[in-house]
N, C-alpha and C positions, 0 to 999 in steps of 0.2 A: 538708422533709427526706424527705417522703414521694416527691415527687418528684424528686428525686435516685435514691434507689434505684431506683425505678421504671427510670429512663431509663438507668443503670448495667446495671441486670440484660437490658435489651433489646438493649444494645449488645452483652454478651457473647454472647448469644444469638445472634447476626445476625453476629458479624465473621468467626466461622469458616468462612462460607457467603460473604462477604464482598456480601452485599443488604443495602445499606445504606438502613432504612428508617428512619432514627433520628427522623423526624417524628412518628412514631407516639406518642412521650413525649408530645408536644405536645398532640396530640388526646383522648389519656386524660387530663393536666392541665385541661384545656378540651374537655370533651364538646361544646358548643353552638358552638363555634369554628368560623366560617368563611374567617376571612384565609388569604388564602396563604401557606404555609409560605415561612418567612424566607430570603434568598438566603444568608445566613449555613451558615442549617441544613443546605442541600441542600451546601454546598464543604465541610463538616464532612464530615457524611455519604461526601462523593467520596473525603476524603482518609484515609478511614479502609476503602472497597472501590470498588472501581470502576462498582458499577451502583448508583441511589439512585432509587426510587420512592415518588411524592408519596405518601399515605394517598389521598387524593384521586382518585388516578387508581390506583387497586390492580385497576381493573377492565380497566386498558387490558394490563398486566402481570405474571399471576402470580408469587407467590410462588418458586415451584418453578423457571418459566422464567428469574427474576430472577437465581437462583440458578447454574444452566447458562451462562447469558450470563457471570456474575461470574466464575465458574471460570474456564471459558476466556480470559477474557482475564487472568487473574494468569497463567493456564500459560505462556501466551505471553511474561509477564513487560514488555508495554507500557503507555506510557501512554494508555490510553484507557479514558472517561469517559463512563458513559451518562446519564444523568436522563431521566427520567418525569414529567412531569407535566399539570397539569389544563387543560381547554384553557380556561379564564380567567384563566391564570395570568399577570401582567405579564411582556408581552413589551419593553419597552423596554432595550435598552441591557443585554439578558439576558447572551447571552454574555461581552459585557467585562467585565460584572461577577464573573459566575458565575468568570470564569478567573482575576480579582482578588482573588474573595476566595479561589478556593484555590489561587495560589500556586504552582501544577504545568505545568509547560511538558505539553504532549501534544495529543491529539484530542480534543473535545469536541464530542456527540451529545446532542442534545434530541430526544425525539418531546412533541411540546405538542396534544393532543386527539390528534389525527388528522392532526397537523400532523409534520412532519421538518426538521432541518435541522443541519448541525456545521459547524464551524470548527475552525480549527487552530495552532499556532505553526507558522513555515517553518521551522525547526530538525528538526520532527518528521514535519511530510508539509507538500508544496508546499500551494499555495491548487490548484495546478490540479487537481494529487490531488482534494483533497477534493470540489471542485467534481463532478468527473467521477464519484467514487466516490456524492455522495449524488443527483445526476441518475440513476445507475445503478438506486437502492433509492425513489425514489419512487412506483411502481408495485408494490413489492412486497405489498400488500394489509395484514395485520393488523399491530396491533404488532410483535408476537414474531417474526414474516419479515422487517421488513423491518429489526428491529435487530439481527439473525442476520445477516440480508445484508450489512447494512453492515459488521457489526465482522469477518465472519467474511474482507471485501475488504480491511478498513484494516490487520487483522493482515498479510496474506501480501504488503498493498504496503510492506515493509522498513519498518514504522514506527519514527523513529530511538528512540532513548534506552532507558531503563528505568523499570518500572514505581517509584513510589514508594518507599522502606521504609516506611513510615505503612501501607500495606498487607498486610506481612508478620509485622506483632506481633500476640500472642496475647492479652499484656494479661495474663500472668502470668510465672513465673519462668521463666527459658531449662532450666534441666536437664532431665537425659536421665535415663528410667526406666534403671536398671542391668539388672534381669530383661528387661527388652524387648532391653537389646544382647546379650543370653546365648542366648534364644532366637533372635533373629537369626543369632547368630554358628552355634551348634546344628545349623538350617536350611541354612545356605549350606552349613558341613562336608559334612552329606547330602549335598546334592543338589549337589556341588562338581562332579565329577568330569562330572555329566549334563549340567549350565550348560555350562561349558567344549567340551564335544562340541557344543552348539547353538551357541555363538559362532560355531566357528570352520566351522559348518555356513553360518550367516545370515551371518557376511564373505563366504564363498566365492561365497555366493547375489549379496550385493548387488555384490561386483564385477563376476559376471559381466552382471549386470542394466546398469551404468557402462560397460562399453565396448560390449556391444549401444546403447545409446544414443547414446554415440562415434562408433558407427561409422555410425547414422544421421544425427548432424550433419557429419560428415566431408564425404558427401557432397554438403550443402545448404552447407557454408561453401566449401569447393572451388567451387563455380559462383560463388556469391559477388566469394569471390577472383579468379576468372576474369572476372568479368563487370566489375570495375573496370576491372583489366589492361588489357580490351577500350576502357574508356571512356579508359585514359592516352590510347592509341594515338589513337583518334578525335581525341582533341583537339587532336593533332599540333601540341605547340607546343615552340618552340625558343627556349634560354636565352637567345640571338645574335641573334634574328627582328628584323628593323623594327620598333618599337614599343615593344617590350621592353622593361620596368623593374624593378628592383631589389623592387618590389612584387609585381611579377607572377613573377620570379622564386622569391620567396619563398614564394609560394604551392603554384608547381610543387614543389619542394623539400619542402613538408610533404606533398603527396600521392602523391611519390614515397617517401618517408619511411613513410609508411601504407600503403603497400601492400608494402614489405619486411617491416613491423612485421607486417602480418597474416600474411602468408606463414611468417614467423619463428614466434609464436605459435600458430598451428597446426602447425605441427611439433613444435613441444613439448607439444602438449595430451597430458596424460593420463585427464583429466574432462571430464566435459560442462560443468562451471560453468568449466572452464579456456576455453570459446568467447567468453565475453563480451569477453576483454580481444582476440578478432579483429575481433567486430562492431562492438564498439566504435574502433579503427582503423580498417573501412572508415567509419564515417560520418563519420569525421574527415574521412577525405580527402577526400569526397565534397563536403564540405562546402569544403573548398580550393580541389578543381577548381568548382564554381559559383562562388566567388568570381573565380577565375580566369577561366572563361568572363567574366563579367559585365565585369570589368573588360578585356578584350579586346576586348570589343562596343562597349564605352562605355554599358554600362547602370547602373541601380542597384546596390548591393552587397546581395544577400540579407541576409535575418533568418536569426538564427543559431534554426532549427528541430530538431525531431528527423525525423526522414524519410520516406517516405510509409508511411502503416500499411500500405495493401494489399504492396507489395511493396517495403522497403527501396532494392533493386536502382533504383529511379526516381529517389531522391535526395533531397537535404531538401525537405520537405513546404511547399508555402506559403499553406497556410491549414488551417483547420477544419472540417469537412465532416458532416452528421449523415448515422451508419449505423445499420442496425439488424439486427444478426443474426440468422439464422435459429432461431426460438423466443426470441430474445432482447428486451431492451429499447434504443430510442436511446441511445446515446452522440455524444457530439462527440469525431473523430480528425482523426490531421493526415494529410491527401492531398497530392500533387502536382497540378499544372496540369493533365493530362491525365486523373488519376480525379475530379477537380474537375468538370471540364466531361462528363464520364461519368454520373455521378450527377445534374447539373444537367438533362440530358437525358434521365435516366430508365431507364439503362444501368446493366450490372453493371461495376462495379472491374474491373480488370484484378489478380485475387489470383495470391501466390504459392504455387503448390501442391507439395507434398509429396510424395513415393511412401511409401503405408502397404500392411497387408496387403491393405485391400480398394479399394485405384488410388489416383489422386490425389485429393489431400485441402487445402484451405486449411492453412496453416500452425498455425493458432489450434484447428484441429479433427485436428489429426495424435499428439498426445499429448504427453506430460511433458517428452522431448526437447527439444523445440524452446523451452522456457521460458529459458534460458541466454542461445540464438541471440537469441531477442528483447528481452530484458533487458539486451545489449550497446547497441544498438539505442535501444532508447526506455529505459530507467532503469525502476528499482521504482516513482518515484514516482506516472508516468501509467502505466503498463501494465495494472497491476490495475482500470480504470476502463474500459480499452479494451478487458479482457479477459472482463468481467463477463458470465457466460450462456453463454461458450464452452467447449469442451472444456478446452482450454489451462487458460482463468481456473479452473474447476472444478479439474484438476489442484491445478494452485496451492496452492486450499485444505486441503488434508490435512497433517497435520505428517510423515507419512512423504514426501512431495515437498520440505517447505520442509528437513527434513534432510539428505533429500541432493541436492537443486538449489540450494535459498537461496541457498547465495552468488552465485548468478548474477547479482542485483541489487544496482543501487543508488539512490541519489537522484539524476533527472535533475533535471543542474542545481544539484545542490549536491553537496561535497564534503567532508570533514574529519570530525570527532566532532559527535555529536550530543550535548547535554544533557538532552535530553527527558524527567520523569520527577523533577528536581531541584526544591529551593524555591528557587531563584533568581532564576525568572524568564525565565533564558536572553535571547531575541530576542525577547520578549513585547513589541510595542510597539502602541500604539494603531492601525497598518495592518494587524496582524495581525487584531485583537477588537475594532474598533469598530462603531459601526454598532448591533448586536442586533434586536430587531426592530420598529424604527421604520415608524409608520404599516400595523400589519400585516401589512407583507410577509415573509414565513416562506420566501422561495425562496431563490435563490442560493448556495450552502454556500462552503466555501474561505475565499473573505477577508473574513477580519472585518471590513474597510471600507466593507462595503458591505449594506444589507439584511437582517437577518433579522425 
């Protein structure tokens, strides 16, 4: 009975702060106890706040940091899920369990010693996401950076769904103190008239701030637009031509299609997040006219990729290439043929650059702007992995950027509602969370099929 209470009173303690350390009951029941805390314990624990730290490992973790990390991410309102713990802890078959037994589609984040590694549902962030996001944070040094790194990339890459409700009960009665709405109400009266003079102060500000911005991707989508245009023309093919089939014709037809659609959509932008749905048209089309070439030549049919990181303009990417940004850490992006064999030989990319105040500027280093443009482009889902350590990525992270850019993103490669954040289960299937971390290997992140 004694411990019941015990473990009751810790909980209240701990959920408002939402560190969920509820192992802690465990160790006061059992001072001489050395098993590892129950996998049970630790999906309890998750589903009651989002960060959960072993007893065990309280030294990889503070309290206080545990606390920070939890906040922000209920703010956020996603699902993601961090645990802590001890680097003896059974690794086998960790994650699928872990996601089993709590029952929450979302992100899930182990640091084990000194060790990192997450997985994901694909309802919530691709596997490539993740992959790319926890290659990004493997270098970030202590605990507390590199789970700041991680969450603070997995937030701003569109993580679908919502957080829990398991995380937003208090664990007592819902009412409302009455004296608290009276002073409230009180307060506002006052200072009514002052609020309403800053509103309509901070709108005036942040439109003007919206079409300065505008008017900087204006000019960067305009060349764009231009420089397809330029490639119809090149490709100088005719519906009538020799050769000519109903296949290749139809090809033509969507790239001409995308290039009215972009032209269209940028005429009607009034926001900077209104460019995605341009960029997103040309890589369509871009991706029609390769097809097209290809099948004119008598070559293979491309992979349907996203398009080369350095400069869009080159066209879909066909393969994987490791870069490494200036001050930054490797990532794996996707290049074309020509910054492919660039890099192989020891050469800089051919980047697309910018006009800022102080000249040309890579695009990823020109500022908040351009976040939209390339969000049409590549999807929330990889961008935040490609964007890790740059100006751009940085951007990102702030919640005054993702209010008024977010919507520039979405999930490349997936579409529709996410569930992410429900007890359902969602997409949760043994390709997502299999694996865990058989035979020691702690690398890989993304798909649970494979390794942890």
């Amino acid at each position: 009975m004694k411990a019941v209470v015990v473990r009751r009173v810790v909980r209240l303690l701990l959920m408002p702060f939402a560190v969920t350390l509820a192992a802690l009951t465990l160790l006061m029941s059992a001072p001489g106890a050395h098993a590892s805390t129950d996998l049970s314990t630790v999906a309890d624990a998750l589903r009651a706040g989002p960060v959960y730290v072993d007893p065990a490992a309280s030294d990889l973790l503070s309290p206080s940091d545990a606390q920070a990390l939890a906040a922000r991410i209920k703010d956020a309102d996603k699902p993601v899920f961090v645990a802590v713990l001890p680097a003896g802890y059974p690794t086998r078959n960790l994650f699928t369990n872990l996601r089993t037994e709590t029952g929450i589609t979302g992100v899930y984040a182990v640091r084990l010693g000194d060790r990192f590694d997450a997985r994901a549902d694909s309802s919530v962030l691709s596997h490539a996401a993740v992959g790319n996001l926890v290659t990004a944070v493997q270098g970030a040094g202590d605990t507390k950076a590199q789970l700041n790194d991680f969450v603070d990339a997995a937030l701003r890459g569109n993580v679908g769904g919502t957080a829990p409700a398991t995380w937003s009960g208090s664990g007592g009665g819902g009412g409302v103190d009455p004296g608290a709405l009276i002073t409230v109400g009180a307060v506002l009266a006052a200072g009514g008239a002052g609020a309403y003079a800053l509103v309509r102060r901070n709108r005036r500000r942040h439109e003007e701030e919206r079409r300065a911005a505008l008017a900087k991707l204006t000019v960067v989508v305009d060349e764009d637009i231009t420089a397809f245009g330029e490639e119809l023309d090149r490709l100088d093919f005719h519906p009538a031509e020799a050769g000519a089939d109903d296949v290749m014709r139809a090809d033509y037809e969507r790239s001409l299609d995308a290039y009215e659609k972009a032209k269209s959509l940028m005429a009607a932008a009034r926001r900077p997040e209104d460019v995605r749905g341009v960029t997103q048209a040309l890589e369509d089309g871009r991706f029609s006219l390769a097809q097209l070439a290809a099948r004119r030549e008598g070559r293979p049919l491309p992979e349907r990729r996203g398009p080369c990181f350095f400069d869009p303009r080159h066209g879909p990417s066909v393969t994987d290439a490791t870069w490494t940004p200036a001050g930054g850490t490797p990532r794996e992006v996707p290049v074309c043929a020509a910054d492919q064999a660039r890099l192989a030989d020891g050469h800089d990319p051919a980047v697309r650059e910018v006009e800022t105040a102080s000249g040309p500027r890579p695009y990823w280093d020109a500022g908040p702007a351009y976040g939209p443009w390339a969000g049409g482009y590549f999807g929330g889902g990889i961008l935040p992995g490609l964007l890790v350590g740059t100006m751009l990525g940085t951007m990102m992270a702030t919640p005054s950027y993702a209010y008024d850019y977010g919507a520039g993103y979405g999930d490349f490669g997936a579409t529709g509602d996410f569930d992410g954040g429900d007890m359902s289960g969602a997409d949760f299937t043994p390709g997502d969370f299999g694996g865990g971390f058989d035979g020691g290997d702690f690398g890989g992140g993304g798909d649970f099929g494979g390794g942890f």
